[in-house]
C-alpha positions in Angstrom: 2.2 -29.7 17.6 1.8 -26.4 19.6 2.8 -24.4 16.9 0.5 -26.4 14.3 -2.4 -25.4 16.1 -1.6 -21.7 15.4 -1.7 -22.2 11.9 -5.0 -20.2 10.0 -5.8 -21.1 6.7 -8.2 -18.1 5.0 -9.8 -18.9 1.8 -9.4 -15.6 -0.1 -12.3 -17.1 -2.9 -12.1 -18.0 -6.5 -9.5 -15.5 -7.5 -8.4 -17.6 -11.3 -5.3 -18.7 -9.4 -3.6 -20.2 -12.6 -4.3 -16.9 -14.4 -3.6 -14.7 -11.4 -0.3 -16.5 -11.0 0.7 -16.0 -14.4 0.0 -12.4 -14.8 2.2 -11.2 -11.8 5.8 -10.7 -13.1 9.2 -12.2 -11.7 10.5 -9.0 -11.3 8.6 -5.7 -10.7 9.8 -1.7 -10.0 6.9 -1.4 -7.9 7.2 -4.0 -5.5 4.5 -6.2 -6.7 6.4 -9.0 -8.5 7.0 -12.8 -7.8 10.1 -11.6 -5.8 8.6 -9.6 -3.6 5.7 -11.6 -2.4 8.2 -14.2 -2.1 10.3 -12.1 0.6 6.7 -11.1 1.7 6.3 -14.6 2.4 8.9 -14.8 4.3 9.4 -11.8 6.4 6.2 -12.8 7.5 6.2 -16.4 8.0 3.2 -17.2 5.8 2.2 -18.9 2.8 -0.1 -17.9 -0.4 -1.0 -20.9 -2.2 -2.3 -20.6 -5.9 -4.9 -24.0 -5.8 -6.0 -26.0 -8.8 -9.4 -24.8 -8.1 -8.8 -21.0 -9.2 -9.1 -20.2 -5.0 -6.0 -18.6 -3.0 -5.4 -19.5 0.3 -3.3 -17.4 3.0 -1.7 -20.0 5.4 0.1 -18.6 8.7 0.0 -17.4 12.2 -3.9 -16.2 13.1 -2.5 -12.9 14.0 -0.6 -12.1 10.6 -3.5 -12.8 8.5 -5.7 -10.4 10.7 -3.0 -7.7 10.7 0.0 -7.9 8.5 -0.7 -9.6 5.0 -2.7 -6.3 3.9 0.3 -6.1 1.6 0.2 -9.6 0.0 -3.4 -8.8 -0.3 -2.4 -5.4 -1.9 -0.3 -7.0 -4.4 -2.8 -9.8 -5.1 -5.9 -7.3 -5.2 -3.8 -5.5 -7.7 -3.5 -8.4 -10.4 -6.8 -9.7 -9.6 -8.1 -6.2 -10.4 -6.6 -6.2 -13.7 -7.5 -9.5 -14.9 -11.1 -9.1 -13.8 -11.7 -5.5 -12.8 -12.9 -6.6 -8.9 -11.3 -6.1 -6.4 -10.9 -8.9 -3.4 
């Protein structure tokens, strides 16, 4: 239960999670594919979750949301951009 107590959750906001989901590809040169925040994910030890209500969540340790998801954010900033033109 120690462990679960670490866990953040941070409500990135109504980022068209369907949509956003869809418009990342499996496989991408640049690093920002499905793949990648999937090894992301996991190098990390933390979760993005793409919600039924159109809002991302970043689930982990408080201490890598604060200072290492700046590239899941990156990557997710990036897609976000293009389907909406804002950035998060």
């Amino acid at each position: 239960t120690s462990a679960l107590k670490k866990v953040e959750v941070e409500d990135l906001g109504n980022m068209d999670a369907a949509d956003l989901w869809s418009s990342i590809p499996t496989e991408d040169a640049a690093g920002r594919g499905k793949q990648d925040l999937q090894k992301i994910e996991k190098e990390l030890n933390v979760k993005v979750c793409f919600c039924d209500d159109s809002h991302i969540l970043l689930v982990g340790a408080k201490a890598k949301l604060q200072k290492k998801c700046f590239v899941i954010r990156n990557l997710l900033s990036h897609y976000h951009w293009r389907l909406s033109g804002k950035d998060v």
